[in-house]
TILORO-513863 format. One record per residue (C-alpha): residue number from 1; residue in one letter; x, y, z. Coordinates in nm, 2 decimals. Each point is the difference from the previous one (the first is absolute). Example, Ala and Ser with C-alpha at 12.3 -4.5 7.8 and 13.67 -1.06 7.14 Angstrom:
atom num=1, residu=a, xx=1.23, yy=-0.45, zz=0.78
atom num=2, residu=s, xx=0.14, yy=0.34, zz=-0.07
end
This chain:
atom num=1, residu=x, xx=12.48, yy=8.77, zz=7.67
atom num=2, residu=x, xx=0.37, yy=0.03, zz=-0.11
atom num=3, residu=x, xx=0.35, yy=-0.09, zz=0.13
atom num=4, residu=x, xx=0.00, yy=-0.26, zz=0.30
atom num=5, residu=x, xx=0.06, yy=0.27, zz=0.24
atom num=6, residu=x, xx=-0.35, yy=0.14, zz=-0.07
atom num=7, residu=x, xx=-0.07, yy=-0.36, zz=0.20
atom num=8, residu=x, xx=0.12, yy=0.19, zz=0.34
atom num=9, residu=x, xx=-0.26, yy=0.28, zz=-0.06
atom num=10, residu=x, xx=-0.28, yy=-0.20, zz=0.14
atom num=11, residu=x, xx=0.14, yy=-0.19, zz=0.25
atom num=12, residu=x, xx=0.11, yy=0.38, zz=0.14
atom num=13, residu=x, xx=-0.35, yy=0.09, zz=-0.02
atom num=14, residu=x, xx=-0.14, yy=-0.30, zz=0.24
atom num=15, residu=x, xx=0.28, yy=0.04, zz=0.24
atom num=16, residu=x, xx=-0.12, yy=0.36, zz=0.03
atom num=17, residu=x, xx=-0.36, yy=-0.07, zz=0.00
atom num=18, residu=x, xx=0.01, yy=-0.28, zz=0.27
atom num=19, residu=x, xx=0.33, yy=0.23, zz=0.26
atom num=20, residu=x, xx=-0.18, yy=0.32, zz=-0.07
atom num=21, residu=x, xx=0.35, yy=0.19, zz=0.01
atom num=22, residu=x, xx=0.34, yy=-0.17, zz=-0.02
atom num=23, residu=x, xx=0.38, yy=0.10, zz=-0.05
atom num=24, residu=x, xx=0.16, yy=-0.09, zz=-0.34
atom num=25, residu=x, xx=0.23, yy=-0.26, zz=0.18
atom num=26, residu=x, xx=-0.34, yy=-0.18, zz=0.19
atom num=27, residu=x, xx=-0.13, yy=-0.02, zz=-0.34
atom num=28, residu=x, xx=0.33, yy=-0.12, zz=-0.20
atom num=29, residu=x, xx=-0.02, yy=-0.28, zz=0.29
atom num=30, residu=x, xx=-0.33, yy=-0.13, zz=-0.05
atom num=31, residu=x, xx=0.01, yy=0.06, zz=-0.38
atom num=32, residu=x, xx=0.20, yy=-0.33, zz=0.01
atom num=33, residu=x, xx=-0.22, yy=-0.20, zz=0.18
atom num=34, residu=x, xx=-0.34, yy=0.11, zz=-0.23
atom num=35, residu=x, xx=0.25, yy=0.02, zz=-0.29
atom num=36, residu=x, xx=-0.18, yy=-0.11, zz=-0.40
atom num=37, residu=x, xx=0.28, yy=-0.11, zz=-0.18
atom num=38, residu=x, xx=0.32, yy=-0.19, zz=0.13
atom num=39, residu=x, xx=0.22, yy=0.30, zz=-0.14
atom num=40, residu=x, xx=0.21, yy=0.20, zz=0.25
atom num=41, residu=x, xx=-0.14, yy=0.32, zz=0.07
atom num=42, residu=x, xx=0.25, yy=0.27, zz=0.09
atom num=43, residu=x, xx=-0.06, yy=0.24, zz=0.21
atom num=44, residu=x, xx=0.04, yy=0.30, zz=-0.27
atom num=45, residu=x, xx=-0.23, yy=-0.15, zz=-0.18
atom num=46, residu=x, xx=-0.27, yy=-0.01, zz=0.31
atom num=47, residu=x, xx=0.08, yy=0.39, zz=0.05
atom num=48, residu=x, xx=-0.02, yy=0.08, zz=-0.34
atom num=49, residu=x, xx=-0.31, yy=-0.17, zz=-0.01
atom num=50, residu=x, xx=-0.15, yy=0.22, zz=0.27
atom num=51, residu=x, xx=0.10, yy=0.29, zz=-0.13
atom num=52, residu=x, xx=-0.19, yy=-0.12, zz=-0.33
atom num=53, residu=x, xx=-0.35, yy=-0.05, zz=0.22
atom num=54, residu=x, xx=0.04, yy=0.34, zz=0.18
atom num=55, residu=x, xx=0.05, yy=0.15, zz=-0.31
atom num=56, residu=x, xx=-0.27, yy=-0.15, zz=-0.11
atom num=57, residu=x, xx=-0.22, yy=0.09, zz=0.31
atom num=58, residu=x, xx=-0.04, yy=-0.34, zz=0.12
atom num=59, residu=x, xx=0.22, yy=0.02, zz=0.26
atom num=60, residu=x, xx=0.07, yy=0.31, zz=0.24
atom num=61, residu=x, xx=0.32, yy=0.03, zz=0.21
atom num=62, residu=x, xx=0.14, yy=0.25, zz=0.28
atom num=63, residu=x, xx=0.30, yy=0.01, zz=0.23
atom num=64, residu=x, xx=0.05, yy=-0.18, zz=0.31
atom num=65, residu=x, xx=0.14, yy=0.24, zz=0.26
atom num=66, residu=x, xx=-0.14, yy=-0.14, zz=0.35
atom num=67, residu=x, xx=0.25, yy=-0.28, zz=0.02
atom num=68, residu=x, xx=0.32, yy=0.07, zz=0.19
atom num=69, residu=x, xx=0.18, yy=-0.13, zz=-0.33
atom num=70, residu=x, xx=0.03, yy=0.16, zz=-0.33
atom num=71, residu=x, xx=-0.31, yy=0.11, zz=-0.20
atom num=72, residu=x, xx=-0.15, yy=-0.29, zz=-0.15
atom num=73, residu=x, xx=-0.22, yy=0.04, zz=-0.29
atom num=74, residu=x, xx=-0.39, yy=-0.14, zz=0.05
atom num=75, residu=x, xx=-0.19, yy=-0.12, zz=-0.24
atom num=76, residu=x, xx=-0.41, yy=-0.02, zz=-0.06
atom num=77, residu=x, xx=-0.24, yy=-0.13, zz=-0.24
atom num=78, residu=x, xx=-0.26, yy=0.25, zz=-0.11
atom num=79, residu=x, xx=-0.36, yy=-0.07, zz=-0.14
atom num=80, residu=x, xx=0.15, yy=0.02, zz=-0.38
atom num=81, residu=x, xx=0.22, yy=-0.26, zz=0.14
atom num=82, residu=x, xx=-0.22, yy=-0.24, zz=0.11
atom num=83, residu=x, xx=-0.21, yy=0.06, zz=-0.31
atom num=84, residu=x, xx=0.30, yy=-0.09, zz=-0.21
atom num=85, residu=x, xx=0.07, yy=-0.29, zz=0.27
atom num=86, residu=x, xx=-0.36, yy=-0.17, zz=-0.11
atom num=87, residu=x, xx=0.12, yy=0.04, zz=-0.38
atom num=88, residu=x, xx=0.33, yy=-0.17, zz=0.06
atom num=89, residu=x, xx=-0.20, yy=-0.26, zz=0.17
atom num=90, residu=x, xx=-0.25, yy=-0.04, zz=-0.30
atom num=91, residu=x, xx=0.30, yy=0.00, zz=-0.25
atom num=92, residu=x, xx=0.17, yy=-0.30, zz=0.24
atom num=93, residu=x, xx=-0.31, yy=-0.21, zz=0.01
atom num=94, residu=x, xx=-0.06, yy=0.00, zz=-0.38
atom num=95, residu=x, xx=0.39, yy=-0.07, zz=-0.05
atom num=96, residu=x, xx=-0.03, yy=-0.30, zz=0.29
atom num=97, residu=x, xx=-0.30, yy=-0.17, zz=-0.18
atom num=98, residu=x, xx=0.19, yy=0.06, zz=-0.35
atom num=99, residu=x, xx=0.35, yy=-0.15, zz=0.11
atom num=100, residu=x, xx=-0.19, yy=-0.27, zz=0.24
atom num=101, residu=x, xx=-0.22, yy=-0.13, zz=-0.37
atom num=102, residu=x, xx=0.35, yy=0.00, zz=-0.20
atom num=103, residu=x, xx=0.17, yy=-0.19, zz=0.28
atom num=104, residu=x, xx=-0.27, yy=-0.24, zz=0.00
atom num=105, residu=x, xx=0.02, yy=-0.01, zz=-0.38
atom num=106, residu=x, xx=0.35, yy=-0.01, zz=-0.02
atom num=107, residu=x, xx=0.03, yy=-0.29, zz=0.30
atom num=108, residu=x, xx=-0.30, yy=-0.22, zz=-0.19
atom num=109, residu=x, xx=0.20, yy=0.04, zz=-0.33
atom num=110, residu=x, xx=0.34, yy=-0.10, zz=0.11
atom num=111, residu=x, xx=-0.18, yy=-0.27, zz=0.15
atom num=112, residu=x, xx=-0.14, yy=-0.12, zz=-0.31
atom num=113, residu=x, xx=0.30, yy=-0.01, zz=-0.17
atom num=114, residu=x, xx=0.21, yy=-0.20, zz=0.26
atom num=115, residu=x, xx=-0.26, yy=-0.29, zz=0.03
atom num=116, residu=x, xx=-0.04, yy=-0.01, zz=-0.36
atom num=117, residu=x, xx=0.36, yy=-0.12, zz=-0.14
atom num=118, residu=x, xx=0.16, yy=-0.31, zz=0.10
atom num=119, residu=x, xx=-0.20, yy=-0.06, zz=0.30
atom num=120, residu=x, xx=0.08, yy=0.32, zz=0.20
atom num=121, residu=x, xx=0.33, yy=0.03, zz=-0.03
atom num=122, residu=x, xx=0.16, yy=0.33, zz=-0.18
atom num=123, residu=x, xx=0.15, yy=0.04, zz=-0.35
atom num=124, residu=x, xx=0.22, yy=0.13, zz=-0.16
atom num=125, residu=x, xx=-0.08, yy=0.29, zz=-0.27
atom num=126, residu=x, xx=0.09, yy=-0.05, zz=-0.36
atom num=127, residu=x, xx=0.34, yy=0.21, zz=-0.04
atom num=128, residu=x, xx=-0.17, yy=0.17, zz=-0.26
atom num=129, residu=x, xx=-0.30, yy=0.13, zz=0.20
atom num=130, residu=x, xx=0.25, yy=0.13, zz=0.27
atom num=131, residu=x, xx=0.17, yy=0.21, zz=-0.25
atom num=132, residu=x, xx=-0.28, yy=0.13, zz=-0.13
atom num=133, residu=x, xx=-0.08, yy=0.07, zz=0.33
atom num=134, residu=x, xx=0.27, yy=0.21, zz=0.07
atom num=135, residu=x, xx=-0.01, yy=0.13, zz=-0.27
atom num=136, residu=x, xx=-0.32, yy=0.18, zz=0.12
atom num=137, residu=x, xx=0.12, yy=0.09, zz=0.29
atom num=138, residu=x, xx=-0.18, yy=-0.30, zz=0.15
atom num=139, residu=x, xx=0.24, yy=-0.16, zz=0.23
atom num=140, residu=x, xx=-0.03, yy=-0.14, zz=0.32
atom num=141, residu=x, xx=0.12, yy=0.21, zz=0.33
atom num=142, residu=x, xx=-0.09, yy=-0.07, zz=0.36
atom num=143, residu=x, xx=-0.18, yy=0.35, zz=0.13
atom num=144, residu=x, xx=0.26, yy=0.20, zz=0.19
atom num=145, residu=x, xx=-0.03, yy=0.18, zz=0.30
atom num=146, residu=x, xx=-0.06, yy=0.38, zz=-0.08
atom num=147, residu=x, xx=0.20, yy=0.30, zz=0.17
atom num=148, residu=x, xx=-0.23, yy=0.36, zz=0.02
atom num=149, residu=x, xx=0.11, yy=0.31, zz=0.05
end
């Protein structure tokens, strides 16, 4: 599916499917809260994201003139759109059952090891296994928060 951006595209998609029509700064709002990564989404990045789905039909928009204000731009999901909306939602299901097995994996594995050696406690790796390590590009990092846009 691409860059993490590509991660708003959906959650654009509900929020249009469940308002019906919403302004680009209702839906930069509630992107927040529905939100699948913990990586900042600027608000280019939402707009350039809608511009993407209109191009691609999914997504119609119009001009706002009723209000007393200045013309806001409305936005609307079209039947492509909630076509490509159930795809997004097929891709997401497959990718939630894949990440929620190597978790599960990965979580009974690092178990193992722990309660193996020395009666739970951790150890230390060989120097030589932790250069070799790095030498592969292997080392250890804490994941990082992400900024999109």
């Amino acid at each position: 599916m691409g860059n993490l951006y590509r991660f708003v595209e959906p959650v654009l998609l509900f929020l249009l499917k469940r308002k019906g029509r919403s302004y680009g700064y209702e839906l930069a709002n509630e992107l927040r809260e529905h939100a699948l990564t913990d990586a900042e989404i600027e608000v280019a990045a939402l707009y350039r994201t809608l511009r993407q789905l209109e191009q691609n039909k999914c997504v119609t928009s119009e001009w706002d003139v009723q209000d007393s204000g200045p013309a806001r731009r409305v936005y609307a999901l079209t039947p492509w759109g909630e076509q490509h909306l159930e795809d997004w939602l097929t891709v997401l299901d497959q990718m939630s059952r894949s990440m929620t097995r190597f978790v599960n994996e990965a979580r009974s594995t690092v178990k193992v090891r722990s309660s193996g050696k020395n009666g739970g406690r951790a150890t230390q790796q060989p120097a030589n296994e932790s250069q070799g390590n790095a030498s592969r590009g292997l080392t250890a990092s804490r994941p990082r928060r992400q900024h999109v846009g």
